[in-house]
C-alpha positions as semicolon CSV with decimal commas, in nm:
position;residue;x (nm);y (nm);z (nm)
1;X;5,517;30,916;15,229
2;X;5,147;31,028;15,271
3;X;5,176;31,137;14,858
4;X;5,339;30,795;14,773
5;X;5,029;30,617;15,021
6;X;4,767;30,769;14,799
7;X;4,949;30,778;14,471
8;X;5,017;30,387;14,424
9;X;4,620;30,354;14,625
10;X;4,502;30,534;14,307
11;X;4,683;30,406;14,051
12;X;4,611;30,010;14,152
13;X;4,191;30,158;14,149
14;X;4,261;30,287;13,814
15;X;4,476;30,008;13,675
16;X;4,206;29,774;13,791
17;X;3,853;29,986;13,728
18;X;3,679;29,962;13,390
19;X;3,664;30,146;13,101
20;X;3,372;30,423;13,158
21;X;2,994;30,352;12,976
22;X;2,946;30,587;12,668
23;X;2,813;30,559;12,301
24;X;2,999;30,750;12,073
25;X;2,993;30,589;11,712
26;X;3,302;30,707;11,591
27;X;3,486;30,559;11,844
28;X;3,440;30,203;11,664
29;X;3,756;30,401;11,444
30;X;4,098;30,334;11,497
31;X;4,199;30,290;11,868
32;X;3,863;30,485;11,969
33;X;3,833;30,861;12,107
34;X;4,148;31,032;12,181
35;X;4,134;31,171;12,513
36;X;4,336;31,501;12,588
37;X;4,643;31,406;12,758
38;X;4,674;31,773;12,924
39;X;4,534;31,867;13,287
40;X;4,255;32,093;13,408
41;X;4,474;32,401;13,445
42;X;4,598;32,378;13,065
43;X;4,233;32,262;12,931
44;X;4,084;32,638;13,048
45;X;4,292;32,820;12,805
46;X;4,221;32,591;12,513
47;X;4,476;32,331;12,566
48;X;4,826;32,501;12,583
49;X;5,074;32,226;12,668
50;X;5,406;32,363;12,438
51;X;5,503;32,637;12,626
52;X;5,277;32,592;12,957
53;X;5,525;32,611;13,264
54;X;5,439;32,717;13,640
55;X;5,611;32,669;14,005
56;X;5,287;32,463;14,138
57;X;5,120;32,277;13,863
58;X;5,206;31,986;13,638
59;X;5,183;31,993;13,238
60;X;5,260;31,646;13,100
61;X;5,255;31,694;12,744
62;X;5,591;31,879;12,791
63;X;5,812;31,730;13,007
64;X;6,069;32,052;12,995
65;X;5,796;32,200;13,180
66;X;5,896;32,009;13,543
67;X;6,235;32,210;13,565
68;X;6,050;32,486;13,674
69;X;5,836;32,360;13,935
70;X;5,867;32,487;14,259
71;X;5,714;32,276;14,488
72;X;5,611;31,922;14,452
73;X;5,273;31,884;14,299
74;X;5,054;31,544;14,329
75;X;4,760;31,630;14,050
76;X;4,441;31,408;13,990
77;X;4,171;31,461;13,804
78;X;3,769;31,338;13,643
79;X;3,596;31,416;13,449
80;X;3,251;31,394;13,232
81;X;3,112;31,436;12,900
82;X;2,758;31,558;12,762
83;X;2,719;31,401;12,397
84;X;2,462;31,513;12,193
85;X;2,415;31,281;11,825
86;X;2,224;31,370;11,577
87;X;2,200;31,257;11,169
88;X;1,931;31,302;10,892
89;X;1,744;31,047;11,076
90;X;1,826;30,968;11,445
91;X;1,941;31,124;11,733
92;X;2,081;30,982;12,076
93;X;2,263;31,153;12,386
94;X;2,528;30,982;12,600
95;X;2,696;31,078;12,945
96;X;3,041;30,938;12,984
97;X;3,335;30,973;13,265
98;X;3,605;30,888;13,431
99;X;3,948;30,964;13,581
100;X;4,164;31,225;13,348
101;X;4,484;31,186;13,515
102;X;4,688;31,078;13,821
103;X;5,058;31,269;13,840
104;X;5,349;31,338;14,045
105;X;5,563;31,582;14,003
106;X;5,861;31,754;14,211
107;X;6,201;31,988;14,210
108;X;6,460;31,798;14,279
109;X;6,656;32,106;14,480
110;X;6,426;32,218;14,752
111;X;6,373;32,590;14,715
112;X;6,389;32,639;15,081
113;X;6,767;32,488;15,115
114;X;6,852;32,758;14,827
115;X;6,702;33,048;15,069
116;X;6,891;32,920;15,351
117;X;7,238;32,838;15,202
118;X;7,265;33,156;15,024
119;X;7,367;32,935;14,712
120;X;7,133;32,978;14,406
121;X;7,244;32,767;14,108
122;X;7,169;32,834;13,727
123;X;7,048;32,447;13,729
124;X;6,726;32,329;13,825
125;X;6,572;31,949;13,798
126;X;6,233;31,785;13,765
127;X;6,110;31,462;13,786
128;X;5,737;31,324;13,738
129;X;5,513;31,005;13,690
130;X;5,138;30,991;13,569
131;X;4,884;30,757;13,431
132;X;4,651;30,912;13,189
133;X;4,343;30,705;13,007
134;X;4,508;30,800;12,596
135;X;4,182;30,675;12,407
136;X;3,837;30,516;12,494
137;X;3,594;30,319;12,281
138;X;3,266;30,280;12,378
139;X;2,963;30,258;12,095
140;X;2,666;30,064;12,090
141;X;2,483;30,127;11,689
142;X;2,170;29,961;11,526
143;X;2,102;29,959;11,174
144;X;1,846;29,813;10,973
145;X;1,780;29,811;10,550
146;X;1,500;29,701;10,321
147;X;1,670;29,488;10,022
148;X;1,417;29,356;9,755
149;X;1,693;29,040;9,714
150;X;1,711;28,903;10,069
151;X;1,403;29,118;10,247
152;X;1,544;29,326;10,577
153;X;1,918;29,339;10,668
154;X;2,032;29,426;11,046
155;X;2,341;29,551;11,158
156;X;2,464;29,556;11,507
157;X;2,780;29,768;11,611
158;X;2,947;29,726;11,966
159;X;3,282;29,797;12,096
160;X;3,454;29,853;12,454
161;X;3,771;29,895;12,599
162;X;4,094;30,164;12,532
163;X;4,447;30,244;12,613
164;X;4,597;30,384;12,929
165;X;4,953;30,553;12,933
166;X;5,168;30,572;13,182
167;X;5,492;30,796;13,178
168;X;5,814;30,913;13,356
169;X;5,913;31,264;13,376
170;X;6,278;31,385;13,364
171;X;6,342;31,770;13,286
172;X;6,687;31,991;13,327
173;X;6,691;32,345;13,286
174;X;6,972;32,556;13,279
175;X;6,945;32,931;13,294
176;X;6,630;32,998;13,096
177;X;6,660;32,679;12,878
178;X;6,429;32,381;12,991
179;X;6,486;32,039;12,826
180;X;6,239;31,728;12,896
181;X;6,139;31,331;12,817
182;X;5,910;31,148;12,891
183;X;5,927;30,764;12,891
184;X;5,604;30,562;12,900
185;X;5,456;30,240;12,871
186;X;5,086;30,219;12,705
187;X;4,876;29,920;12,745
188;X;4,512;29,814;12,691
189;X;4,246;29,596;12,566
190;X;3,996;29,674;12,280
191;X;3,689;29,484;12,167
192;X;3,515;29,522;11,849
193;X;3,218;29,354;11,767
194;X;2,927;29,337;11,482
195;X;2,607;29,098;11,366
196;X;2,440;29,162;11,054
197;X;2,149;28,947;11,046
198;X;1,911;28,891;10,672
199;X;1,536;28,840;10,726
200;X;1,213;28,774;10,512
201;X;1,034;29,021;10,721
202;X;1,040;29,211;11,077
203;X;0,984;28,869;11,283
204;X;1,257;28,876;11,505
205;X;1,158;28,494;11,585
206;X;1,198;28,418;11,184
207;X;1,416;28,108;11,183
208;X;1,492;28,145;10,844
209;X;1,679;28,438;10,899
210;X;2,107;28,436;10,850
211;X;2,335;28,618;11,067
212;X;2,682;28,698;11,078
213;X;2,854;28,733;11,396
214;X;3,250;28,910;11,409
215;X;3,410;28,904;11,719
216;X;3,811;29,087;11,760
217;X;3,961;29,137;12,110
218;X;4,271;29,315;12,099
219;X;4,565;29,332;12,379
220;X;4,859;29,621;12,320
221;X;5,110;29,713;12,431
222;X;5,467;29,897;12,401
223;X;5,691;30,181;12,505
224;X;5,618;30,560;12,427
225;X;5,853;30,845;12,456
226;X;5,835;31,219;12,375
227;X;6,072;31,538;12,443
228;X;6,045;31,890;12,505
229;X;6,213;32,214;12,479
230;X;6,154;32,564;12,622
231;X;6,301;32,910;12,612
232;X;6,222;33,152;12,841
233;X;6,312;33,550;12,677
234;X;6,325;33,780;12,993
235;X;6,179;34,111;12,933
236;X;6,182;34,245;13,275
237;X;6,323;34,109;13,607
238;X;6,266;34,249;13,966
239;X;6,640;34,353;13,993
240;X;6,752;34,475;13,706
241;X;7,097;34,492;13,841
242;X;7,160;34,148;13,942
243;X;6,920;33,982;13,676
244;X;6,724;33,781;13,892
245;X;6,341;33,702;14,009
246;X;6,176;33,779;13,616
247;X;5,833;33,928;13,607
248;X;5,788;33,944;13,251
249;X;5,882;33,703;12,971
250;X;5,822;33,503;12,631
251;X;5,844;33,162;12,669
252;X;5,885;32,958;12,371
253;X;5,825;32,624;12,353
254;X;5,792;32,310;12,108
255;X;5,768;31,905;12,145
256;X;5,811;31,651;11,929
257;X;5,683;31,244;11,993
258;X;5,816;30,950;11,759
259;X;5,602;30,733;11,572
260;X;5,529;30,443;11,808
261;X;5,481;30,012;11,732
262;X;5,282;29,873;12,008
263;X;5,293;29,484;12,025
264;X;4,918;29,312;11,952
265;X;4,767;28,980;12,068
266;X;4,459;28,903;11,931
267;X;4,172;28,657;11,941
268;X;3,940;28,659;11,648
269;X;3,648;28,494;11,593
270;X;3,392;28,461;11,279
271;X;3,043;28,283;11,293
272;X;2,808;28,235;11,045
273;X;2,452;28,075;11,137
274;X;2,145;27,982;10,948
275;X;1,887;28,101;11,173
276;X;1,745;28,105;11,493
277;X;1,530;27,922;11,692
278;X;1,222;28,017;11,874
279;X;1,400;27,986;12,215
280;X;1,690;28,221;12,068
281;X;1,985;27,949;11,998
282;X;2,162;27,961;11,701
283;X;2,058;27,697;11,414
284;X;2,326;27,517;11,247
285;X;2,618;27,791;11,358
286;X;2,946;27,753;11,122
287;X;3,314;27,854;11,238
288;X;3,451;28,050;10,985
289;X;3,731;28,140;11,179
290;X;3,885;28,143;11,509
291;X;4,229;28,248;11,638
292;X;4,337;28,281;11,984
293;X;4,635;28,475;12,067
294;X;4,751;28,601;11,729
295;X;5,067;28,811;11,713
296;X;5,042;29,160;11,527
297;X;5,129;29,535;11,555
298;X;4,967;29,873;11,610
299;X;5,156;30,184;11,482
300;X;5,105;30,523;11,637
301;X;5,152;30,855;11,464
302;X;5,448;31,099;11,503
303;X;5,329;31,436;11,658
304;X;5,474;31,742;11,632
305;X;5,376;32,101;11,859
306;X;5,490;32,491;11,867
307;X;5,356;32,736;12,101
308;X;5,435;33,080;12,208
309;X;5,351;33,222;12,551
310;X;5,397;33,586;12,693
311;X;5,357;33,616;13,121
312;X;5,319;33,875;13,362
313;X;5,450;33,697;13,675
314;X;5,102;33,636;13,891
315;X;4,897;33,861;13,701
316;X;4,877;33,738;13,270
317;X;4,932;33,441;13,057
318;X;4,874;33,477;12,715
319;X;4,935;33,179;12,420
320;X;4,883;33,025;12,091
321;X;5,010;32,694;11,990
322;X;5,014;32,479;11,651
323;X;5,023;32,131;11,619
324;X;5,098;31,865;11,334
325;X;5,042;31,487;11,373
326;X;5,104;31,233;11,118
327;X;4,828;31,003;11,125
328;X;4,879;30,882;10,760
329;X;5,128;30,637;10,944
330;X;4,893;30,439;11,135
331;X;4,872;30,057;11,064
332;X;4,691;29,786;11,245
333;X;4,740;29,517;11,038
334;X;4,401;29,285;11,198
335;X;4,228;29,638;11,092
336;X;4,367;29,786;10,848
337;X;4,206;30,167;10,816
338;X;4,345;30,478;10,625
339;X;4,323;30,854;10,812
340;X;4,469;31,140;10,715
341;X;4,745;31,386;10,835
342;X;4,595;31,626;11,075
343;X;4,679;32,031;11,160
344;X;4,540;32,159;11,514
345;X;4,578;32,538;11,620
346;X;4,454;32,663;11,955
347;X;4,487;33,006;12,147
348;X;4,412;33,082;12,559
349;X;4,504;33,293;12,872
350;X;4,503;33,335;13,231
351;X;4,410;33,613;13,399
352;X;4,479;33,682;13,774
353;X;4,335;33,980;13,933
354;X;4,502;33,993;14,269
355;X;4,654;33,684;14,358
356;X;4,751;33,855;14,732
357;X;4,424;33,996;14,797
358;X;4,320;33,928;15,164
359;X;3,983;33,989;15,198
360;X;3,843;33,944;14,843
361;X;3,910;33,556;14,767
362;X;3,750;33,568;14,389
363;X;3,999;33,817;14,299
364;X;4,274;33,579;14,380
365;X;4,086;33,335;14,119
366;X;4,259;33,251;13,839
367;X;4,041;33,277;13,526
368;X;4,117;33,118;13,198
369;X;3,962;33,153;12,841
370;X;4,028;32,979;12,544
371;X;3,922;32,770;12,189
372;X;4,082;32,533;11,940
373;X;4,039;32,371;11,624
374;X;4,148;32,050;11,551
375;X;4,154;31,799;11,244
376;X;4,027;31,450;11,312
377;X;4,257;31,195;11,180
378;X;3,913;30,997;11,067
379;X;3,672;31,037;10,826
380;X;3,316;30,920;10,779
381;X;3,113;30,897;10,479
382;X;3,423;31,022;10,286
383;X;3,389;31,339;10,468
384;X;3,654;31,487;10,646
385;X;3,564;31,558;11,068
386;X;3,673;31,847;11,284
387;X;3,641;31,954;11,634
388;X;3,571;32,270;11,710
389;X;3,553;32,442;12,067
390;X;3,571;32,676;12,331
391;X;3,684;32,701;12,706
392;X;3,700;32,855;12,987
393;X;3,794;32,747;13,327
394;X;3,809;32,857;13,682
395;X;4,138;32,797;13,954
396;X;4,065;32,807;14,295
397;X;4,401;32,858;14,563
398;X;4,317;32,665;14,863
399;X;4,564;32,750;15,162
400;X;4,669;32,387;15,351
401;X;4,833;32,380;15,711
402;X;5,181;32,535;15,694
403;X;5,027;32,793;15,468
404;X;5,155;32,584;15,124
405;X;4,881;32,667;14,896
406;X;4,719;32,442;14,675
407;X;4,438;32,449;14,376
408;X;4,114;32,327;14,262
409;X;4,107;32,345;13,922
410;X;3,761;32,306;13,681
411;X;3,778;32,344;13,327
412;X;3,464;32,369;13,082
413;X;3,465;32,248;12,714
414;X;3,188;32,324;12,439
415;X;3,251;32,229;12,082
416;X;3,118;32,072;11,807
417;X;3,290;31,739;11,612
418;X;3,213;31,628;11,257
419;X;2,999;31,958;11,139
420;X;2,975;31,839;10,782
421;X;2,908;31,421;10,818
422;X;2,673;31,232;10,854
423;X;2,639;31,218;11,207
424;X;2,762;31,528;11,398
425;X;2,845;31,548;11,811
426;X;2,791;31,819;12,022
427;X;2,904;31,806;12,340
428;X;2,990;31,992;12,709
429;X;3,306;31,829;12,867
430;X;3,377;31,947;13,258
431;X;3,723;31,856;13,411
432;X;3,755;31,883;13,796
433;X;4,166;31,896;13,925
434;X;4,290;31,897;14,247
435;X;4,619;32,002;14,287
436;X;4,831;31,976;14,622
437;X;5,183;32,155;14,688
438;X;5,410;32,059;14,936
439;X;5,791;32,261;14,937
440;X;5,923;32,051;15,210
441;X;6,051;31,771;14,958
442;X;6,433;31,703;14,942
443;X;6,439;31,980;15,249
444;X;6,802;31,926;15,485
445;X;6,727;32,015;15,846
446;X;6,953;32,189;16,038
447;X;6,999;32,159;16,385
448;X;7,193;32,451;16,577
């Protein structure tokens, strides 16, 4: 009940809480800056989601993954972002952050009630829920241009605003084979905004001055799904007689998300004015257009992973994954953009030196390496924009009363986005995760 307390606390502050303050101008794109939807443990070794699985911590992007979960897990985590901007001509820096995630996961056969009954099954059941912040758009651009025909033209840029997700977990796995879905909801609110104002000169008082003024506010909303598959190849087990309790294995892993249609409302407004006054009202301000409540659609991409993962049981994880996702798709019809396909590949392990080591706690650290590249579905300038980065991260086991033990997880992110365009990002992105176990779920006492 104390998990349940704090989980529907959280999710009502993030429901509720604003979008977080940053100024990153290709978020004005699409539906803004894609946020990772994996958690601090998987961002240390460079993002691997497809064939990620452990007893004690949560991976959301496959859902197969909560069939082998031990104990139950309640994960949260925040985190923040370093931007760095920089073009032929300008540079800026922003600082960004906010919650990552909020998740619950659990077994639905308590571990210890196997121990005791003297009953283990070939069947084992997940179930989880989360809320994860899916994209952001925050950007706040000035322009300005010296035209012989109309004398100096300005151009504002602002936007605010993105799209949370929210999902629930179901995952079987029989023997070695781990099947998953998730079913979601995502909903949020995007603003897009821009002036351009012509002037004689650099008065900013000139009253002979025209400006444009563009106002969209969009509302969306719709259901999400995605499934997940793994295969675990034993190569060694504790008992080689009786097969059981592996300690080294492949796992194998792929999922696969359908191309979503999220409803739109929109409002919509146009204004064109022919100057300003010297107390900063609009002169003579014409409607070109205003719609309140206009009924559209937004369509999401299909995506499409494979990964490969080798593990020593509580000593070595070692993967690679590949990822497709079919951004060519996307339509929103109030703003209509093209982008292109996009391939991702991205490699990263875990190493644990000792993870029963009594008097040396950093050797029962769990440290994690890794990098990716990834294909941006937009472009700018006609140029094509990549990301580019490496990782490494840091898991810390924290023993709570009744000896379960628990993790704080921090995950660091350099990289580079857009290299070639016009205006190229380089940032440092730190994710903080707690991560609490409790085996006591679904547990029958027995009373003698």
């Amino acid at each position: 009940m104390r998990y349940l307390l704090f989980l529907s606390i959280l999710i009502s502050a993030v429901t509720l809480s604003a979008q977080p303050k940053q100024n990153s101008p290709y978020s004005r794109y699409g539906v803004g800056d894609l946020l990772p939807q994996y958690f601090a443990a998987q961002a240390g070794m460079g993002g691997q989601t497809a064939a990620f699985h452990d007893p004690f911590h949560l991976n959301l992007v496959n859902p197969a993954s909560y069939a082998h979960l031990r104990a139950t897990a309640l994960e949260t985590g925040i985190y923040g972002k370093y931007s760095a901007y920089s073009s032929a001509t300008a540079s800026d820096k922003s600082i960004s952050g906010n919650l990552a995630y909020l998740a619950l996961g659990f077994t639905l056969k308590s571990p210890i009630n196997e121990v005791l009954d003297k009953n283990k099954t070939p069947w084992q059941f997940g179930m989880g829920f989360a809320v994860t912040p899916y994209s952001v758009v925050g950007y706040n651009i000035e322009s300005q241009e010296r035209r012989n025909d109309v004398g100096v033209v300005y151009n504002t840029f602002e936007g605010n605003g993105g799209l949370y997700r929210l999902n629930w977990s179901n995952a079987a796995k029989y023997k070695n084979t781990a099947l998953g879905v998730n079913l979601g909801w995502m909903v949020g609110k995007m603003t897009y905004e821009n002036s351009t104002q012509f002037r004689r000169g650099i008065d900013t008082l000139d009253f002979t001055a025209l400006q444009n003024n563009f106002r969209d506010e969009l509302r969306a909303s719709g259901f999400v799904w995605n499934v997940g598959v793994q295969q675990d190849l034993v190569l060694k087990y504790a008992n080689e007689k009786e097969k059981n309790n592996p300690t080294k294995w492949i796992t194998l892993g792929a999922t696969a998300e359908g191309s979503h249609k999220l409803n739109v409302s929109a409002d919509q407004l146009r204004i064109r004015n022919r100057g300003r006054l010297f107390n900063g009202a609009y002169n003579d301000p014409d409607t070109l257009l205003k719609v309140i409540g206009q009924e559209s659609s937004l369509t999401l991409p299909a995506i499409f992973s494979l990964g490969i993962q080798y593990t020593k049981a509580n000593k070595l994880k070692l993967g690679a994954q590949f990822g497709y996702e079919r951004w060519a798709s996307y339509e929103n019809k109030l703003r209509p953009e093209k982008f292109r396909n996009t391939l991702s590949v991205s490699g990263g392990l875990e190493i644990i030196p000792d993870y029963i080591s009594y008097n040396k706690f950093l050797r029962r650290f769990r440290y994690r390496f890794g990098g990716y590249y990834r294909q941006d579905p937009r472009t700018a300038g006609g140029e094509n924009i990549n990301d580019i980065g490496f990782t490494f991260g840091l898991g810390l086991p924290v023993i709570l009363p009744r000896q379960q033990t628990s993790f704080v997880n921090i995950a660091f992110e350099l990289g580079q986005l857009g290299g070639s365009t016009a205006i190229q990002e380089q940032y440092a992105r730190v994710t903080v995760g707690f991560t609490m176990n409790d085996n006591t779920w679904f547990y029958k006492r027995r009373f003698e």
